[in-house]
N, C-alpha and C positions, 0 to 999 in steps of 0.2 A: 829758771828756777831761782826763788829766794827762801836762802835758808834766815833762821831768827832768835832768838834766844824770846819765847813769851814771858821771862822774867823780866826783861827789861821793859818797863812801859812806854817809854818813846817808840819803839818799834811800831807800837798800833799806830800811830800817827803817819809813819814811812809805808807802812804796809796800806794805809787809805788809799795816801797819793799817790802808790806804786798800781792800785789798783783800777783808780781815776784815769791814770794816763797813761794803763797799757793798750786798749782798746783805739785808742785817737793814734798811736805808733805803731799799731797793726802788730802786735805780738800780744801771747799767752803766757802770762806769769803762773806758777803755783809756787805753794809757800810751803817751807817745812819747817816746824817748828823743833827746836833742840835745844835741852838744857842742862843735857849730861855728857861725858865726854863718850859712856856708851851708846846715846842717842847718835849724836855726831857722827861717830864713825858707819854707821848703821845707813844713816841719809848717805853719808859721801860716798860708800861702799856702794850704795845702788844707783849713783850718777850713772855707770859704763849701761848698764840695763835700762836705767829710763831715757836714753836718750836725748837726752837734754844738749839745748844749743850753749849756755853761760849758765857760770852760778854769781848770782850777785850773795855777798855776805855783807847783812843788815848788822853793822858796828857796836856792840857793845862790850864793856868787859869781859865776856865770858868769849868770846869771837876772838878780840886781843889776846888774849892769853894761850889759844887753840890755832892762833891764824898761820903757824906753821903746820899741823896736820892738816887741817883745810888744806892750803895751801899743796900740801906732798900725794891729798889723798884727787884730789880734781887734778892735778897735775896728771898723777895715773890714768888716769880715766880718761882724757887728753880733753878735760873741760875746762876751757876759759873762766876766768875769776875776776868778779869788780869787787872790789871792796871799795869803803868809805876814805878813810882816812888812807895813808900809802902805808902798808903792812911795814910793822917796826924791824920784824924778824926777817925771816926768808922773803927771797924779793922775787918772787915767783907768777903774781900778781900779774894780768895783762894791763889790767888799767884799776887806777883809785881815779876817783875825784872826792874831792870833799874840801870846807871850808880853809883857806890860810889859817891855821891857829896860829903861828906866829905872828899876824898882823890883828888878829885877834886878840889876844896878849899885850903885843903893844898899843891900841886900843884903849884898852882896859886900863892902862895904864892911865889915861888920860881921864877914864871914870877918875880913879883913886887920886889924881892929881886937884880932879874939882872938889870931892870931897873932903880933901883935906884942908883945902881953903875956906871950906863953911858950907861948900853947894848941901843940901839934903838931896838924898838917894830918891827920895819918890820924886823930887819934879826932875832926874834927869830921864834923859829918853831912853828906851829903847832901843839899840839898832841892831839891824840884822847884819851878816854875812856880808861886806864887797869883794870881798877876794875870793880867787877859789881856785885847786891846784888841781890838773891836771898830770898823771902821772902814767905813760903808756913802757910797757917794757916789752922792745923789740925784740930782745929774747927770749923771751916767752911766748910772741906773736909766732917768732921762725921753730921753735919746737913744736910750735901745735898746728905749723903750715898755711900760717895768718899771713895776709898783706895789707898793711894797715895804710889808707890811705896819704897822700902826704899832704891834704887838707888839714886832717886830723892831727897830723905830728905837728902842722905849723901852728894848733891850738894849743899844743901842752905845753906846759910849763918847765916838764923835766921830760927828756925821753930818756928808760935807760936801754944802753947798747947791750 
C-alpha cells in the first residue's frame, strides 16, 4: 500500500512509475490518498484490517510533518514502512532510500559557483540524482520479526542497530 498527500503534485508522477513497475516486480500496489491528519489516521487505523504487506509513504511536506504518527500508527499494526528521504523524527522506519541531498547541495553549489562567474542559468545542464542513501533499521526489522538479508545490509549506506 502507498499512502500520498493529492496536494502535492509531484506525487502523480511517483504514483505512474509506482504503477509502471509493479506489475514487472510481481506485486499489487493500492494507493490512499490523505490530506488531513483525520484522513491519516483513518488509512493507518485500517492497515491491521486490510492486510497489507508494507506501507510505502510518498514524501511530501505534509508526510514530514505527520511521519511520526505514520510511523507510531504502522508500527501498531506491525506494518513495515519505506519512506523517501530517512524520517527526520522517530526512527521507526524499516527502510528510506532516496536521493543524497547533501551531495545535492554540494552540487548546487558548483551551479551557483558558475553562475557567479558569468555562466547564464539556461545553458547550464541539467542533472539528475548520483547518489542515493540507503537507510535499513534493524530494529525495526527485529520488532516486526524481519531478517533482512545480508546482501541488502551490504547495500546500505547506514544500517541503524
Amino acid at each position: 500500500m502507498a499512502i500520498y498527500n493529492p496536494d502535492a503534485s509531484y506525487n502523480r508522477k511517483v504514483i505512474s512509475l509506482v504503477r509502471a513497475a509493479a506489475p514487472g516486480l510481481d506485486i499489487e500496489v493500492s494507493f490512499i490518498q490523505t490530506s488531513s491528519v483525520e484522513e491519516l489516521r483513518v488509512a493507518l487505523l485500517g492497515l491491521r484490517r486490510s492486510k497489507v504487506d508494507a506501507l510505502m509513504v510518498l514524501d511530501d511536506a505534509f508526510m514530514a510533518e505527520h511521519e511520526e504518527t505514520i510511523l507510531q500508527l504502522a508500527s501498531g499494526a506491525r506494518v513495515p514502512t519505506v519512506f523517501g528521504p530517512k524520517p527526520r523524527g522517530a526512527q521507526g522506519a524499516l527502510i528510506s532510500y532516496a536521493p543524497d541531498y547533501r551531495d545535492q547541495f554540494r552540487r548546487a553549489a558548483g551551479y551557483v559557483d558558475k553562475i557567479l562567474k558569468g555562466a547564464l542559468p539556461a545553458n547550464l545542464p541539467i542533472e539528475q540524482p548520483t547518489r542515493f542513501e540507503l537507510v535499513i533499521n534493524l530494529k525495526s526489522a527485529r520488532a516486526l520479526g524481519l531478517t533482512i538479508p545480508q546482501s541488502v545490509l551490504l547495500q546500505a549506506s547506514e544500517v541503524i542497530e
